[in-house]
N, C-alpha and C positions, 0 to 999 in steps of 0.2 A: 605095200601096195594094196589098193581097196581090190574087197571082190564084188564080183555080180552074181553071186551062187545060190540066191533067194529063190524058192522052191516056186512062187508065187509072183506076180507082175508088179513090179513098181511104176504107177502109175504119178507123171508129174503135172500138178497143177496149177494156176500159178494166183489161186484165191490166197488173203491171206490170213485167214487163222479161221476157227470156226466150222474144219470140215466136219461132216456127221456122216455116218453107213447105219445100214439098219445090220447088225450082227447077228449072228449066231449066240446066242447064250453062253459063255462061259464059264458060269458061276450058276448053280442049281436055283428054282425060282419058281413059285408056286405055277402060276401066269406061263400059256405057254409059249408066247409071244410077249418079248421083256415091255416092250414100246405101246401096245394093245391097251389103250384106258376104256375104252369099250365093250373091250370082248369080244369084238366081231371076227374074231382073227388074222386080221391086219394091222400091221403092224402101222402107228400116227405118228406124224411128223411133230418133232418141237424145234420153233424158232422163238430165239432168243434177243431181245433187246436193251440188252442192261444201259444203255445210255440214254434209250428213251425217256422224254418229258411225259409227267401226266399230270396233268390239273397246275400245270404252273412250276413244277418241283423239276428243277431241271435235273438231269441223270436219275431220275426216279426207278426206271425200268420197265417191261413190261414183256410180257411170251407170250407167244400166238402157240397156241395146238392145233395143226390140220390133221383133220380125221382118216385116215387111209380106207381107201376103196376097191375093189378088181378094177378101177378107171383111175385110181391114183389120187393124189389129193386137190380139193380146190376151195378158194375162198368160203366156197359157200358152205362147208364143212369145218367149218374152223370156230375158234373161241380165243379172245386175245384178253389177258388174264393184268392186272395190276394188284397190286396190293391196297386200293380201293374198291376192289370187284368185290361182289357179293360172294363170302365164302370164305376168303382169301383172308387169313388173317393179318391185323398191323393197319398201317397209313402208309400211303405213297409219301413217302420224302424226299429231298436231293440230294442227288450223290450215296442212294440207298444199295444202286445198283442190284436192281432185282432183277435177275434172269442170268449175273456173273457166270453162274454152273448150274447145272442140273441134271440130274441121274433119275433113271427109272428100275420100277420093281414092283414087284408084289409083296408089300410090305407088311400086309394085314391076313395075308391068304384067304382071299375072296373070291381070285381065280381073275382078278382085272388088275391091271397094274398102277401104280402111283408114281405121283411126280414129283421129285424132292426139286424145290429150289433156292437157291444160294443168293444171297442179299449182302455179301459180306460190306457194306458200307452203311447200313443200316444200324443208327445210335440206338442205344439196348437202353431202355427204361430205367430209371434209378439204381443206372452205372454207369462208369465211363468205359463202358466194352462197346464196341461194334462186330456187327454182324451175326446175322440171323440164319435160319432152316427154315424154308415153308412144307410143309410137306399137304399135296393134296390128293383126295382118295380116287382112285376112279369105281364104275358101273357103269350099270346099262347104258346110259345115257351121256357116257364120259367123264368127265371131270365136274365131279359135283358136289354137293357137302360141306361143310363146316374143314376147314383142315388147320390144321395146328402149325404151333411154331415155337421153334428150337432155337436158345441160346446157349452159349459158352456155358460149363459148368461154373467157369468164372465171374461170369454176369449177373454177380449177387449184391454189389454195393458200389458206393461212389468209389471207394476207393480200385476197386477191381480194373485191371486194365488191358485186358484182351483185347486184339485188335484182326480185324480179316475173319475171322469165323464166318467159316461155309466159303471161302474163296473158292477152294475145290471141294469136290462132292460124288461119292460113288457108291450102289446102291448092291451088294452082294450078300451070298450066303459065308461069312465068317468061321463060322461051328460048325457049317456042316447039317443043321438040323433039315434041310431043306425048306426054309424061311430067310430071305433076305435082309439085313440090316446095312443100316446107315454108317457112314464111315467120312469125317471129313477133317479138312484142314485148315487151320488160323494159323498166323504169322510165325507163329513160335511152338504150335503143338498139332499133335496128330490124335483125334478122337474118334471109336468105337464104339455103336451101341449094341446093348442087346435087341432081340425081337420086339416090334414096337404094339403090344401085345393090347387089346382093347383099342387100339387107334388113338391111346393116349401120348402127351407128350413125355420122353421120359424127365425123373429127378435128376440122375446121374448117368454117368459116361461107365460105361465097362471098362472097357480097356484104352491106353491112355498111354501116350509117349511126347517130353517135352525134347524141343530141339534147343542147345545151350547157343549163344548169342554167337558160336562160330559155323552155324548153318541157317540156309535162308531156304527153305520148303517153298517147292515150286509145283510141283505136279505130283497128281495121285490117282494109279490105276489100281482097280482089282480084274483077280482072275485067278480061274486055278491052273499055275507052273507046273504043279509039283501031280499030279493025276491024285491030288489026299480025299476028293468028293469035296472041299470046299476052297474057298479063295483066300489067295492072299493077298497083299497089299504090297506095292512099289510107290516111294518115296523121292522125289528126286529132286535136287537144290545144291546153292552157290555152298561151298564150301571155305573157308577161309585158311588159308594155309601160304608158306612161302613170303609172309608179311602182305599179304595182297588179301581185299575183302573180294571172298570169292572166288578166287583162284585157285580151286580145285573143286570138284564134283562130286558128291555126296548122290550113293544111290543104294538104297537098303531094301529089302525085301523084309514084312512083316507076315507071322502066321500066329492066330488067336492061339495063344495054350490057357488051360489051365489057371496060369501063374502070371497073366497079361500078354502081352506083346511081345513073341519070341525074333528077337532082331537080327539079321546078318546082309551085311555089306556085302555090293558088286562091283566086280573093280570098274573102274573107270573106262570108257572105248578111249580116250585119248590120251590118257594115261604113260601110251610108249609113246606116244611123239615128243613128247618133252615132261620137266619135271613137274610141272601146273597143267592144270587143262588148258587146250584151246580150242575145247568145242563143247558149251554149256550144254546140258541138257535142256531144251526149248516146250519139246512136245511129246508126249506119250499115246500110247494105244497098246493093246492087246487083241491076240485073237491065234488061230492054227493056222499058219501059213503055211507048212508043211504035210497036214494032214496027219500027225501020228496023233492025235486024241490029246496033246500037254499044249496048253496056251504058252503062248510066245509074246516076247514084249520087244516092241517096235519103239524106237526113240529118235527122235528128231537133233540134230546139233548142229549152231552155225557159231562160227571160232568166235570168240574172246574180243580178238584183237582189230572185230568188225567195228563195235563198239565204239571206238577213238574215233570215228569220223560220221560218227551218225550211227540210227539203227541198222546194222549188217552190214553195213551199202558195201564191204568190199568181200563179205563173205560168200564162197559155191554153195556151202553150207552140206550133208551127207546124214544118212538114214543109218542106223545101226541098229541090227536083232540079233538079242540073245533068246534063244530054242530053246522049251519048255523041256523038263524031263524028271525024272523019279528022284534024280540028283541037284534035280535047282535049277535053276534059269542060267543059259551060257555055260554048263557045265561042261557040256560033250561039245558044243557048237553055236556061233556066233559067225553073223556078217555084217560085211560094213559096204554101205552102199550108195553110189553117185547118183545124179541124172543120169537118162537115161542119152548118150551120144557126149557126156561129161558134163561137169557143170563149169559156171563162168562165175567169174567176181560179180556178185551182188547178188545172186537167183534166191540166196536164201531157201535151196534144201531142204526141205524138214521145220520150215519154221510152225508148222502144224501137220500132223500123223493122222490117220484112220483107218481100220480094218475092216475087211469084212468082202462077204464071197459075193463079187462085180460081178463076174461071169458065167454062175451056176453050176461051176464043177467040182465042186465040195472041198477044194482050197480056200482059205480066207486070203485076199489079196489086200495090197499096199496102198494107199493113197498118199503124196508128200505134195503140202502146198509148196509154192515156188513163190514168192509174191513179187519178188524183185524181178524174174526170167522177160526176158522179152518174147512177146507174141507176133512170132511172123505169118 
């Protein structure tokens, strides 16, 4: 039987996917406000349009930044950013999906934060790889400057054939230096970089983990679980097992050593209800729900077996958190968690997660879209 034991409010909503919170820092950061491209100490809004047209390129993309104020934000504080805008490295093209992800940080320690954006549909110049990094600097002034652009370490020739690069994207301190780096995900690998040091693009990948052709990488949060002063990374995708593509759930937590990427597996939330999953991992977030100082990782899952008749339409779908601690993520304690009066076939539970402290009482709380829930 599921619990309701979450330290913190699960709030159910019924958008669906794309929710954002302004968080609390989990992962150390020059910037002292992660989201702040100005400095002013407020923390700016990013929206995101990766299916927006521009200049004729359909799915091109394009993000708006509103600026944050003591009165909140509003158009008239904003800057809506394409890959034709001045600054912005590349050309808008279709189906480049610029704005797919985007993670902020203080990537340069300047003391303003940066916007990393993900293109993963964008063809890579004299190769057959797709998908790009933009990353743009902030100041005084926000978002401004010349900013680079980041391909696959693979995106070196025709023959090279990386695909989704920058799908997902998250922007933490890895090492611990207290400097942020870039950390993201393509179809088939997981890529690490070091400090991005001059504000150059880098040659190569740090650290570097490929997934073999029986795992499909879905989502990637950082944070620090484990209280070590830096973050680590969660991995989560289809698994293939039991003759079924997919059919089980792959979920690894990663920590920078050394010697690369030190890996270990978490088991499955659905794992005991039968011998496959029946409930994908959908949506991730991190934050302190509970308040003891270890980030906690919130995950979204709606069954399997929604699938066979459309997207979810017969899934309640439910929230599961495993609680951060000295011992690892879910060591000591995990919950698994409905709507809130239960859910009903199709509400879709969890089909998108986000953290962060709603109420100002120094808990990080829950948000779960609902997108199917009916609104009475």
């Amino acid at each position: 039987m599921r619990t309701r034991t979450l330290a913190a409010a699960l709030a159910v909503a019924t958008a669906a996917a794309g929710l954002s919170l302004t968080l609390a820092p989990t992962a150390s950061a020059a910037a002292s406000v992660p989201d702040d491209f100005n400095g002013d100490g407020v923390a700016d809004l990013v929206v995101a349009t990766p299916h927006a047209p521009v200049d004729g390129r359909v799915n091109a993309g394009s993000v708006t930044v509103l600026y944050g104020s003591p009165d909140g934000v509003s158009p008239g504080r904003s800057t809506t950013l394409t890959q034709n805008s001045a600054g912005v490295p590349g050309d808008a093209g279709s189906h480049s999906l610029f704005g797919a992800t985007h993670a902020s940080g203080d990537l340069d320690a300047d003391g303003y934060a940066d916007l990393v954006i993900g293109a993963p549909g964008e063809a890579v110049r004299y190769s057959s790889s797709y998908g790009t990094l933009t990353v743009l600097w902030g100041g005084p002034d926000g978002l401004t400057g010349d900013g680079i652009s980041m391909a696959s370490p693979y995106a070196t020739s025709e023959w090279s054939s990386e695909k989704d690069y920058g799908k997902k994207v998250v922007v933490a301190d890895l090492d611990g230096d207290g400097v942020p780096q870039i950390a993201t995900l393509s179809r088939t690998n997981l890529w690490a970089y070091d400090d991005l040091a001059g504000r150059t693009a880098p040659t190569d990948v740090a650290r570097f983990h490929n997934y073999n052709a029986y795992i499909q990488p879905r989502t990637l949060t950082a944070a620090d679980f484990t209280g070590a002063g830096s973050a680590q990374l969660v991995v989560t995708g289809g698994e293939n097992c039991e003759g079924t593509t997919g059919g089980c759930q792959h979920t690894a937590v990663y920590t920078w050593s050394d010697t690369g990427l030190h890996e270990a597996w978490l088991p499955d939330p659905g794992g005991d209800v039968s011998g496959t999953n029946e409930a994908p991992t959908v949506s991730t977030a991190a934050g302190d729900v509970d308040g003891d100082g270890y980030a906690d990782l919130v995950t979204g899952h709606v069954p399997a077996s929604a699938t066979t008749t459309g997207e979810y339409s017969d899934a309640a779908g439910f929230v599961h958190v495993r609680y951060g601690s000295a011992d690892g993520l879910g060591a000591h304690r995990t919950a698994t968690l409905d709507a809130p009066g239960g859910g009903r076939a199709g509400d879709n539970v969890g089909a998108s997660v986000a953290v962060g402290d709603v109420t100002g009482d120094g808990y990080d709380d829950v948000v779960a879209g609902a997108p199917g829930a009916t609104v009475r």
